[in-house]
Each structure stands twice: as structure tokens, then as C-alpha cells.
C-alpha positions in Angstrom: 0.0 0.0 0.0 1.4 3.5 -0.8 1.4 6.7 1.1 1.3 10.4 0.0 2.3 12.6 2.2 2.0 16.5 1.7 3.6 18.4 3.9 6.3 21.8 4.1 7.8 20.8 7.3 11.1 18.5 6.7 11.2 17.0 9.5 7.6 16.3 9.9 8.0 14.5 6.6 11.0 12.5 7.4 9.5 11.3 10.7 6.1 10.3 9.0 7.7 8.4 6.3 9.8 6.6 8.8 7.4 5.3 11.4 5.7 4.4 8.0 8.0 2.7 6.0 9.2 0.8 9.1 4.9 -0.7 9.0 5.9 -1.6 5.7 4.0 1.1 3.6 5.5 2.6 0.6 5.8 6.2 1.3 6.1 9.4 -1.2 6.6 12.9 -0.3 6.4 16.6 -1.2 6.3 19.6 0.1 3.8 22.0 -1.4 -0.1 21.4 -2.9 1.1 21.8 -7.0 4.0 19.0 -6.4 1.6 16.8 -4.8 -1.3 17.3 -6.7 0.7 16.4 -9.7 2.1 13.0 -8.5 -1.8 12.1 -8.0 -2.0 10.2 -11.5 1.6 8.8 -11.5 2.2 7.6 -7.6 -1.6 6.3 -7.5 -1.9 6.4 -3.3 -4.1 4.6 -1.3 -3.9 7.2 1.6 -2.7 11.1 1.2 -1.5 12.7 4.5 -2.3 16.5 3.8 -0.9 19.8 5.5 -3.5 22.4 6.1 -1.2 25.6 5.9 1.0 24.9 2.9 3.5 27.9 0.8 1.5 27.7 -2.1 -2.3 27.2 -1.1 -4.6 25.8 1.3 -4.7 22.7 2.0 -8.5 22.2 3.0 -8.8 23.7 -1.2 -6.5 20.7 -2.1 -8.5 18.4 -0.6 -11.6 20.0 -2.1 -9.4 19.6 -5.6 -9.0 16.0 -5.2 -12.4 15.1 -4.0 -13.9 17.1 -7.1 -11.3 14.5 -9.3 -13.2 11.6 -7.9 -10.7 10.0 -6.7 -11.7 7.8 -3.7 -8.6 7.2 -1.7 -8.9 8.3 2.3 -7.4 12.0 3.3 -6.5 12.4 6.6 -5.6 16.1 7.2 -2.9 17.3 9.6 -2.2 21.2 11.4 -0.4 22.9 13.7 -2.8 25.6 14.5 -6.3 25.4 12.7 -9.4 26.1 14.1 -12.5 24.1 14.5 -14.5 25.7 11.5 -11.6 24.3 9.4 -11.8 20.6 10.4 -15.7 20.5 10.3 -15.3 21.5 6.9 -12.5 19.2 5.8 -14.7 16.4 7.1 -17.6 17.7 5.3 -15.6 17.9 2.2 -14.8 14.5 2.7 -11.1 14.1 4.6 -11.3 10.8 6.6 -9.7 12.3 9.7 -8.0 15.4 11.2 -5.4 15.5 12.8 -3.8 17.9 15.5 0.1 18.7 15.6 2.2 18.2 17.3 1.7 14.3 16.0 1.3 11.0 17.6 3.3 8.9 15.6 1.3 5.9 17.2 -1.6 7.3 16.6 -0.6 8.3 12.8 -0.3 4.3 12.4 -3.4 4.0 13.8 -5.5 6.4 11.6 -3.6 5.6 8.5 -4.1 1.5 9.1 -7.5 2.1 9.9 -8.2 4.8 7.2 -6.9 2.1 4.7 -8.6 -0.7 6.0 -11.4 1.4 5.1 -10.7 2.3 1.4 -10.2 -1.3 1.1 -14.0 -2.2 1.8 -14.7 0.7 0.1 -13.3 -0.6 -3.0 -14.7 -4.3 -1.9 -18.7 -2.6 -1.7 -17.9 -0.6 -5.6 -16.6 -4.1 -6.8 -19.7 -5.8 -5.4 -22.3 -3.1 -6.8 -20.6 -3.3 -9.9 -20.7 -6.6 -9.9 -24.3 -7.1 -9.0 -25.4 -4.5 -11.6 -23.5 -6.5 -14.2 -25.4 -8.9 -12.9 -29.0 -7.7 -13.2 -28.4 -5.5 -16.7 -30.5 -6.1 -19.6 -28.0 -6.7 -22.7 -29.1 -5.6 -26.0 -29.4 -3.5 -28.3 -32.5 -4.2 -31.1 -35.6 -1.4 -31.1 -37.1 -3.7 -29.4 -34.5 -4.0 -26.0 -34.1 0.2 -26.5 -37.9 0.8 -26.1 -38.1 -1.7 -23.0 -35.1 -0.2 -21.4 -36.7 3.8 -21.7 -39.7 1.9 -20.7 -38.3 0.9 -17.7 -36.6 4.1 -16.7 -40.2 5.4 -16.9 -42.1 3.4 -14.6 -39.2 2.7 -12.3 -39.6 6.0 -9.9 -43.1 5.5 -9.6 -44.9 3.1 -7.2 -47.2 1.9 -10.0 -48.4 -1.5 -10.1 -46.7 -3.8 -13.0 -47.2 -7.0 -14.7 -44.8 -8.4 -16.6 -45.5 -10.8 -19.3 -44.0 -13.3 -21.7 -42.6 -16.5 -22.4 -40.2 -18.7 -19.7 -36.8 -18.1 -20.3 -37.3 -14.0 -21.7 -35.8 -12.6 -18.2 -39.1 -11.3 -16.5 -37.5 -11.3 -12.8 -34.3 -9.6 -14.2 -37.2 -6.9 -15.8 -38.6 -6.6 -12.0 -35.2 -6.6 -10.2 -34.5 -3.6 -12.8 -37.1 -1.6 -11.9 -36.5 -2.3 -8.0 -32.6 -0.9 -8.5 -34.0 1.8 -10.3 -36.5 2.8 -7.8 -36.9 5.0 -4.8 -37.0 1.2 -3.0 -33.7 0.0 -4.1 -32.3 0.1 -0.7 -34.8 -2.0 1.0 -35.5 -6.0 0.1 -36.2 -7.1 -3.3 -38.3 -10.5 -2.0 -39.4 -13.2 -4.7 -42.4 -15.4 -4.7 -42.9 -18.1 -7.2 -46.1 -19.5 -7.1 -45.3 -22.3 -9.2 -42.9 -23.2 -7.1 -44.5 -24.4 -3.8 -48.1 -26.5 -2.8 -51.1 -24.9 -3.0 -51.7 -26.0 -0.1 -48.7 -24.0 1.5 -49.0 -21.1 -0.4 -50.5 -18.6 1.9 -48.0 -19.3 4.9 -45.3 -19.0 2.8 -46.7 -15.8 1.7 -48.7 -14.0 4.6 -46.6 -16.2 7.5 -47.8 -17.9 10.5 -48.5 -18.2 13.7 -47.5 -21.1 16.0 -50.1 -23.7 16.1 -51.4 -22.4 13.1 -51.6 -26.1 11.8 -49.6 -29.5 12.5 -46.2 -28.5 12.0 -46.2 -25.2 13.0 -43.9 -25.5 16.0 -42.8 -21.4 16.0 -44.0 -18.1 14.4 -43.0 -17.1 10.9 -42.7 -14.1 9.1 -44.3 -14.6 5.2 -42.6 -13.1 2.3 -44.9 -10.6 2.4 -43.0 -8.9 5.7 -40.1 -9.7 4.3 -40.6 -7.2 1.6 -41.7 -4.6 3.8 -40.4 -1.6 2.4 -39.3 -2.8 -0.5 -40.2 -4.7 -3.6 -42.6 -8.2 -3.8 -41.9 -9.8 -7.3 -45.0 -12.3 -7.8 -43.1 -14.6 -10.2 -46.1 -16.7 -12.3 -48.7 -15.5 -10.5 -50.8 -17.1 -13.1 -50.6 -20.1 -11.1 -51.7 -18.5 -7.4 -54.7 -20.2 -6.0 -57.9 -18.2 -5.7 -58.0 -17.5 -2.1 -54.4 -16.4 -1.6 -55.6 -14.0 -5.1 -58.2 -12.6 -2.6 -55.8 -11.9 0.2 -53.1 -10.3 -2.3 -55.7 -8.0 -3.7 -56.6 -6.6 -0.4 -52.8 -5.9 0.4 -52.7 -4.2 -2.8 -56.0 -2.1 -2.1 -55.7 -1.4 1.9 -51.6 -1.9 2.6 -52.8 -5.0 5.1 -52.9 -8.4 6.1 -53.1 -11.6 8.5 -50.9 -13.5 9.2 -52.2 -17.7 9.3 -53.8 -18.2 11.9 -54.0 -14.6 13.7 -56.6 -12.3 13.6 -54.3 -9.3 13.9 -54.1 -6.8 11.3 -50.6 -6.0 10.2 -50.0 -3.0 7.8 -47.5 -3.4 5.1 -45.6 -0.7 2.8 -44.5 -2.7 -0.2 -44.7 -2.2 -4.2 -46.3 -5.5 -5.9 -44.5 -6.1 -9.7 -46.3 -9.5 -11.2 -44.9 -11.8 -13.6 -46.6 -14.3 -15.7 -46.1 -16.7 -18.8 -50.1 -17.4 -18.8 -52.7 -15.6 -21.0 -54.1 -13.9 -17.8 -57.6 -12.6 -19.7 -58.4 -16.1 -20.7 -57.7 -17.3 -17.0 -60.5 -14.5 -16.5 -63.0 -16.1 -18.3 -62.7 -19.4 -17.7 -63.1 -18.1 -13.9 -59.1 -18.7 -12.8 -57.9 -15.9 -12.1 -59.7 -13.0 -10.3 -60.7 -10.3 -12.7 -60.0 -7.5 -9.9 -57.2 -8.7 -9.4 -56.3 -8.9 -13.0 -56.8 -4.9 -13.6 -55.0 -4.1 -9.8 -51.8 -5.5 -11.0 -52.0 -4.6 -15.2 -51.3 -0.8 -14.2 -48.4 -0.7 -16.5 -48.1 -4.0 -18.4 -45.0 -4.8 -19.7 -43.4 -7.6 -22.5 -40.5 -9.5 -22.2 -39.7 -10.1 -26.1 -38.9 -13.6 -26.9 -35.6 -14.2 -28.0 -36.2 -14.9 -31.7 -37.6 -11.5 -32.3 -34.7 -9.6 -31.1 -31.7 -12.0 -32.9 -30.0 -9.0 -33.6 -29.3 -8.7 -29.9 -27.8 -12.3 -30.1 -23.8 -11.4 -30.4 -23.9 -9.1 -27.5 -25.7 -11.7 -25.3 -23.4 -14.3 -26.7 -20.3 -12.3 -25.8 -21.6 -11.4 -22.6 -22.0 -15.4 -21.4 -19.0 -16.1 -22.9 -17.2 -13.9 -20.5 -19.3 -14.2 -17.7 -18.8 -18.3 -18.0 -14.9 -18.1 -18.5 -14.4 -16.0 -15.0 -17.0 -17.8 -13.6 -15.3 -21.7 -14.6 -11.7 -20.1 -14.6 -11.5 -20.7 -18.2 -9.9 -19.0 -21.8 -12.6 -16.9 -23.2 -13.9 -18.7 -25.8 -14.4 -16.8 -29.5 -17.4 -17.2 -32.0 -16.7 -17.1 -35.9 -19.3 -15.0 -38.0 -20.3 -18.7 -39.1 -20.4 -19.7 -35.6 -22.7 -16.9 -35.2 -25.1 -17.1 -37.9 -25.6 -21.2 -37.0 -27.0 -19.9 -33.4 -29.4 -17.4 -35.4 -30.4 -20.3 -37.5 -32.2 -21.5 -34.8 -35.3 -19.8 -32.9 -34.5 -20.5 -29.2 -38.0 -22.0 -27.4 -36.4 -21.6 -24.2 -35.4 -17.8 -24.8 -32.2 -16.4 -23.2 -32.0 -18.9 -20.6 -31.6 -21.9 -23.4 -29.2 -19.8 -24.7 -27.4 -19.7 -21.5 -28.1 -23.3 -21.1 -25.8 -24.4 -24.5 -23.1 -21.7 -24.0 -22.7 -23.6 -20.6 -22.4 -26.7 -22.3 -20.2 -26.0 -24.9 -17.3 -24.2 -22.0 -17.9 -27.5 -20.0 -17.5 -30.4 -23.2 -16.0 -28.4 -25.8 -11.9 -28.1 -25.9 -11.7 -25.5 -28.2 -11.5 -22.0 -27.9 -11.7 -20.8 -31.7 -15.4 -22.1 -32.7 -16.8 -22.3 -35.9 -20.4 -23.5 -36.9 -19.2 -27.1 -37.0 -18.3 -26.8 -34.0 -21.4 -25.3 -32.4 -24.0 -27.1 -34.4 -23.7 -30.1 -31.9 -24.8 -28.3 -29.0 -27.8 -26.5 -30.9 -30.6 -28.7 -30.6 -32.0 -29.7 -34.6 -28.9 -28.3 -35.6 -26.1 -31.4 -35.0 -28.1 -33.4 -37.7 -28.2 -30.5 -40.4 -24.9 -30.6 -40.0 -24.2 -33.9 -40.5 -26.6 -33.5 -43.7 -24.6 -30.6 -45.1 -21.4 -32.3 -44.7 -23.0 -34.9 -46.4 -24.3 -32.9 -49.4 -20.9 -31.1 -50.1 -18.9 -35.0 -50.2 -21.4 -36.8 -52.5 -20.5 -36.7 -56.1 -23.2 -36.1 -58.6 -23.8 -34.4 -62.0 -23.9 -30.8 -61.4 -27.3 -29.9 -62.2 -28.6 -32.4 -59.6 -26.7 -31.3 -57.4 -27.5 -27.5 -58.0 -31.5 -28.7 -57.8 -31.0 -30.1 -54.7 -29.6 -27.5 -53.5 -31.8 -24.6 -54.7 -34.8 -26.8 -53.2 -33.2 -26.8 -49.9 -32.3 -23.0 -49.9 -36.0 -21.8 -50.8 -37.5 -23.8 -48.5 -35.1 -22.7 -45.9 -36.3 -19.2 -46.8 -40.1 -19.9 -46.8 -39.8 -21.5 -43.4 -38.2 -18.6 -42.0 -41.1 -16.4 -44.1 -43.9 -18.5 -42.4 -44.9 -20.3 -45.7 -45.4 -16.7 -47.2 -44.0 -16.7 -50.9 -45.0 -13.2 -51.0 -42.7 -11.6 -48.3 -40.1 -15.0 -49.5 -40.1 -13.2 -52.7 -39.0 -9.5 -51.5 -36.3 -10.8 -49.2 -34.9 -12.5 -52.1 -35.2 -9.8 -54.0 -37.5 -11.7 -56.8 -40.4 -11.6 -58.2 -43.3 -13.4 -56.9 -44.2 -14.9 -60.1 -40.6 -16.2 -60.7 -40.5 -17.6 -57.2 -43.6 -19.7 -57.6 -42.7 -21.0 -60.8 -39.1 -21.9 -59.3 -41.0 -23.7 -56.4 -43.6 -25.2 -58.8 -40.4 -27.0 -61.4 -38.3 -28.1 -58.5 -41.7 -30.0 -56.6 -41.9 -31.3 -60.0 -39.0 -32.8 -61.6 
């Protein structure tokens, strides 16, 4: 760890960089603000020791200098005769400690092990925010991903009411945790509830808690989820799937702010901002008398669509890249690199299971695939329909035929390739081909009939 010290007095410096030194610091010195200041950038400190009276400038201004650079490293300030007015506002301006001369060199190791110790968690809780937004960030950059992202930014501040809706796998919780980060909540819990994920039957404990004795089993009071969230932010992941009378109960915390615990009749009021999720057509659970239609309207305040990802492809590189780095640090591997054929063989296929598929088979290929340099050969066997196309391919390029067989074959194969991807649709086939209708469909009609 280095040392700055800034300080006119000789001596002072000397004895500082001594007591230092001998606790195993590196230790640099100057004696006025404009020598300092300048070493900032090349000495890189981890704690500045700084002179309040200095020849060329105060130093209480030099510490406002360096604070207004950014820089994050721990100032303790030191003086022989300031007043108290001067170290309320160095604190307020951000110095770690002040110091009174003449100086404790015992307690100079002190401050300056303890002001690092500090800057080291300091760094540790940057790291771990940085990390955890890295985590919970929504990658892409399609129309689509651009108008989600401002939409989020929108609703975020607000307390509003959200339900979130699309297919498994699109990243609905990371759409909800989003909006919690972004919110006036972000400091308070960010609880989820899946109700998928647990018995009906144990549903509304897990959610509203109990009470001891509440039923067989219930050997000691329990806080819900609900509680839990106080504050802060309930995610009501598939809430599609919620059982009728804990629908009820939800609606009434969402109307009145209150609630029972199982089995007590107490009334508990709760501060917390509901965001549902579903992949469930939640009108037609309406009719067919699932899902409560109160309810329904309550939590569609501001409904929101996770895109599947087949319609935003062109975000596929950047999510690609992303897991790819993500995996390697995560499995202490070589970053594995994607050729533009590599590429174009995952946007071949249309991903059922969304982002989290994809996820799912850049896993795989970092755990059973040696190489680092991949090609669409390479990635084809971990794309599911994909490994026997490319067995077929390799197949069609080493049989030997006459040429015009060969070229039917593979004209057949290439528009109906093209009028899958088109939905059957020669029309809209036709202008991404750049042809013209008519000339498609008489292609199509002379290769079905040979």
C-alpha cells in the first residue's frame, strides 16, 4: 500500500515516512499542494497525508481539488494551529480524519491502518455493486430492447403496479429486479415469490406467514414473504398459477396496505410495491373463472413484454459475448471466441427456451468443448435440430453427382429454408430474395416437379 504525504515541514515528513516505512508502507513525499497534486496520476496512493497551511495554497482547497477529481482514496488532514470551523469543513468535504500537531506517531499508524482498511472495503462494496449490476443489466441492443429499457426508466420511480408478461426463459425477474434498482426502494428488500414453485396448499403461509399452532407442524412463528418485503419490492413470479384464495388476500394488500398473518386475527399493515410476472394468458384465465378479474386490472397498471428471443436476434452477439465472459471467470476458463459462421448457426435456430436456453448451451459448450476458436461445425452439436443438419450438409458437399442435380438439390433446400423462416409466405419469400413473386412460384412449382 502507498502513502502520499504532503507536507512543508522537513522533519515532519521524514519522521512520517519513517514510522511508515518501518509498517511496511511505501511512502512518497512533497512539500507543497502543485507538487503533490501532480504525483496524483503517477504515484496512485491509497492514503494522502495532507498539511492544512502549505506555501503555495490551502490545503483544505486541495483536498476539495481531489475530491472534485473523484478520486476515492482516504485523506486524513494534519495542522499545527487550525481552528475548529476548518476541520468540520475538511470532514464535510470528505477528509477521513483530522489530525492535531504536534503528531502521535502511534496514533498516525493507527489512523492511516485504519483509514486504509477502510478504502479497502470501500473498493470491496464498488466491486460488489458493480458486480451485482453486471449482474442484473439487460443486454441488447435491437428497437425492441431500446424501447423496454426507456420503458423501464419510466415506470421505475413510480410506485405503480406492474405485470410483466412473456414466455419462460425471456428474463421477467431480471425486468422486476430492474425496476426495483432503479426505484426510490432500491435500498430495502427485493423478496421473490414463485407461485409455481411451492403446494397450493402451503402457499398462503409461505406468503402471509404464521403463527405457532397455526396447523400440524407449525412448531414457531414465521414471518411470510410478504414482511419480508416490507419496504421494499414483492416480485410475484407466475402468478398465473396463485390459488384463488391467496388471489383474494393479495388483492386486499394491494387495495388497503394490510394483512393476517395464518392463523391470527391481527391486522398487520404493510408498505410494499407489488410487480407480477406471468407466462399465462391472464384474460383467458379470466373467463374461464381462474384468475380474479379484480385482481387482473390491480396489477395490469403498466403492463410490460419481455420479447422472446427470436424476435430480437439481432441482440444475439452481444448476449453471446456477454456469457461467454461471464462463463470463462465464472469456470476459470480462456474466453472462448465465435466465428461469424459460428454466429449465424445460433441465429439459425429460434431458441424455445429464450435467453436462458441460450445460456443453457453456452454452458455446455465451455464445459464439453476443448476449443476455444469455434466455428459453426463446432457449435451445431450443442444446438438442438442443428447437430443433424450438419451432419446432412457435410453430407451434401462430399457426395459426387452431376452438377445440375446437385444445384437442384440445393436450390430446393435454400427456398424452403427461406419460406420456413417467411412462415410459408412466398409473397414476403419473394422481396427478401429480391424476386419476383411470379418467378418464385414458378421456381418452387419445377423443383416440386421434376
Amino acid at each position: 500500500m502507498k502513502i502520499l504525504i504532503i507536507d512543508d515541514e522537513k522533519n515532519i515528513r521524514l519522521s512520517l515516512t519513517g514510522i511508515l516505512e518501518d509498517e511496511g508502507y511505501e511512502v512518497v513525499s512533497f512539500g507543497d499542494i502543485e507538487s503533490g497534486l501532480a504525483a496524483l496520476d503517477d504515484e496512485d496512493p491509497d492514503c494522502i497525508l495532507l498539511d492544512v497551511k502549505l506555501p503555495d495554497g490551502n490545503g483544505i482547497q486541495a483536498l476539495q481539488k481531489i475530491k472534485e477529481r473523484g478520486l476515492g482514496m482516504p485523506v486524513v488532514m494534519i495542522s499545527g494551529n487550525s481552528s475548529i470551523s476548518d476541520a468540520v469543513k475538511a470532514i464535510k468535504l470528505g477528509a477521513y480524519d483530522f489530525l492535531e500537531k504536534p503528531l502521535s506517531l502511534p496514533k498516525i499508524k493507527i489512523t492511516v491502518a485504519k483509514a486504509l482498511d477502510f478504502y479497502r472495503l470501500s473498493l470491496q462494496l464498488i466491486r460488489m455493486q458493480q458486480d451485482n449490476e453486471r449482474g442484473w443489466r439487460m443486454i441488447g441492443e435491437s428497437p425492441v430492447m431500446r424501447e423496454l429499457n426507456t420503458l423501464i426508466g419510466r415506470v421505475a420511480p413510480s410506485n405503480a403496479k406492474i405485470l410483466i408478461h412473456g414466455e419462460s426463459g425471456t428474463g421477467k425477474e431480471l425486468i422486476a429486479r430492474l425496476i426495483h434498482t432503479r426505484s426510490s426502494r432500491a435500498d430495502k428488500a427485493f423478496i421473490k415469490f414463485n407461485s409455481a414453485a411451492i403446494p397450493r396448499e402451503l402457499i398462503e403461509s409461505e406468503l402471509f406467514g404464521f403463527e405457532k399452532g397455526a396447523f400440524t407442524g407449525a412448531t414457531a412463528r414465521k414471518k411470510g414473504k410478504l414482511e419480508e418485503a416490507d419496504g421494499g419490492t414483492l416480485f410475484l413470479d407466475e402468478i398465473g398459477d396463485m390459488e384463488l384464495a391467496a388471489q383474494a388476500k393479495i388483492l386486499r394488500v394491494i387495495q388497503e396496505g394490510e394483512f393476517e398473518r395464518v392463523g391470527d386475527n391481527r391486522t398487520r399493515k404493510i408498505d410494499v410495491r407489488v410487480i407480477a410476472a406471468t407466462n399465462k394468458n391472464l384474460p383467458e384465465l379470466v373467463q374461464r373463472g381462474e384468475f380474479r378479474e379484480d385482481l387482473y386490472y390491480r396489477l395490469n397498471v403498466v403492463p410490460i413484454l419481455s420479447p422472446p428471443l427470436r424476435e430480437r436476434k439481432a441482440d444475439l452477439r452481444l448476449l453471446i459475448e456477454h456469457f461467454a465472459a461471464d462463463l470463462a471467470l465464472e469456470l476459470g476458463m480462456r474466453i472462448k471466441h465465435f466465428s461469424e459462421d459460428a454466429l449465424d448457426a445460433f441465429k439459425a435456430y429460434d431458441f424455445p427456451g429464450n435467453v436462458r436456453e441460450l445460456k443453457n448451451i453456452m454452458e455446455r459448450i465451455y464445459l464439453l468443448c476443448d476449443k476455444h476458436e469455434l466455428h459453426a461445425p463446432d457449435v451445431c452439436t450443442w444446438i438442438p435440430d442443428q447437430s443433424s443438419k450438419s451432419a446432412q450438409d457435410a453430407q451434401f458437399w462430399q457426395d459426387t453427382a452431376i452438377f445440375q442435380d446437385k444445384k437442384r438439390e440445393f436450390e430446393k433446400r435454400y427456398l424452403n429454408e427461406q419460406l420456413r423462416k417467411h412462415g410459408g409466405n412466398i409473397s414476403k419469400t419473394a422481396e427478401a430474395l429480391g424476386l419476383q413473386q411470379s418467378n418464385l412460384s414458378r421456381k418452387l412449382a419445377e423443383l416440386r416437379n421434376p
